[in-house]
C-alpha positions in Angstrom: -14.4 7.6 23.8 -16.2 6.6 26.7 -15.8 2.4 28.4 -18.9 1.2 29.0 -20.0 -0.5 32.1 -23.4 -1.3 33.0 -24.3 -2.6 36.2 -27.0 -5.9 37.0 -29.2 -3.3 38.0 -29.5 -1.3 34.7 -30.6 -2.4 31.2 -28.5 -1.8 28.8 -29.8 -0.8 25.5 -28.7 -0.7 22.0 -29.0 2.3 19.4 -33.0 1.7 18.7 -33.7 1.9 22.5 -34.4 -2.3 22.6 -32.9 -4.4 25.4 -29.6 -6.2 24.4 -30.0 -9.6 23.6 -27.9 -12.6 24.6 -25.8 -13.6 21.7 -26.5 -11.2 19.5 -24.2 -9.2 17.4 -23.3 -5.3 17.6 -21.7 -2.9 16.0 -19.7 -0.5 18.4 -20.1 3.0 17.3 -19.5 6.5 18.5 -21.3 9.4 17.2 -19.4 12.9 16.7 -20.8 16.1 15.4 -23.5 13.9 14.3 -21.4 11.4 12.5 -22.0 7.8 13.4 -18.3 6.4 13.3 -19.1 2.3 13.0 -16.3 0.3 15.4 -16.0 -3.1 15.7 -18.0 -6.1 15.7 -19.0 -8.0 19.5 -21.6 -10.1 20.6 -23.2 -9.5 23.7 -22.1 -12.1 26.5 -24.8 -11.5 29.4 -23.5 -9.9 32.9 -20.8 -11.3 35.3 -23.0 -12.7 38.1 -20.0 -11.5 40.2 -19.5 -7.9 39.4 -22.8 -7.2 37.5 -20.7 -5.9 34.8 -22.0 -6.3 31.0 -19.5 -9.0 28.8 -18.9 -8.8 25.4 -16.9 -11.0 22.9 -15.2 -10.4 20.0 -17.5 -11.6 17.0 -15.2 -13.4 15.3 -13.0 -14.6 17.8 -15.1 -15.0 21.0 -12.3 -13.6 23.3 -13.7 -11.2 25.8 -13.7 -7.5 24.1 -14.5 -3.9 25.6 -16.9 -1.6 24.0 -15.7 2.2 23.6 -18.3 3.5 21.8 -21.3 5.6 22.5 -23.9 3.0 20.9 -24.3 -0.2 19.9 -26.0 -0.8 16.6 -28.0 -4.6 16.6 -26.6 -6.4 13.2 -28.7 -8.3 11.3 -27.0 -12.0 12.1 -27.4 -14.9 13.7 -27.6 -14.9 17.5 -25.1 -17.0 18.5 -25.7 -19.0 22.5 -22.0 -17.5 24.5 -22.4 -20.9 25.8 -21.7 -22.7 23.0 -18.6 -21.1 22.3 -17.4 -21.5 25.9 -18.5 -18.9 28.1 -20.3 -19.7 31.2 -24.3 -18.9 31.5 -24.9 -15.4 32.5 -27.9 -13.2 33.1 -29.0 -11.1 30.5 
């Protein structure tokens, strides 16, 4: 499994090749052997202003969550504003 970090200066995109949008949810997967093993369930947060990094939350529980996976697969849900549910406004 492989962390994923993106910096500010690099779009991250999900498993269709389309930017990640803010609030959002995704499916974390990792493909093997050409299996598509489907992880959990985030939301993407926006990047830390500080540190550039890409945030993600837990979908159900909003607490900050890292992604292993090799992809991120774009559910069909409601995008949800981070702020709302108490995360600061970050950049997309």
């Amino acid at each position: 499994m492989v962390l994923v970090s993106i910096m500010i200066n690099e779009s991250m995109l999900d498993m269709d090749g389309n930017p990640l949008k803010l609030g959002a949810m995704y499916c974390d997967a990792t493909i093997e052997q050409g299996v598509i093993d489907y992880g959990g369930l985030i939301r993407y947060c926006g990047k830390n202003p500080d540190t550039g990094r890409a945030v993600f939350a837990d979908a159900d529980t909003w607490d900050e969550a890292p992604i292993y996976g090799d992809v991120l697969v774009l559910q069909l849900g409601p995008v949800i504003d981070p702020t709302t549910k108490g995360w600061p406004c970050m950049a997309e």
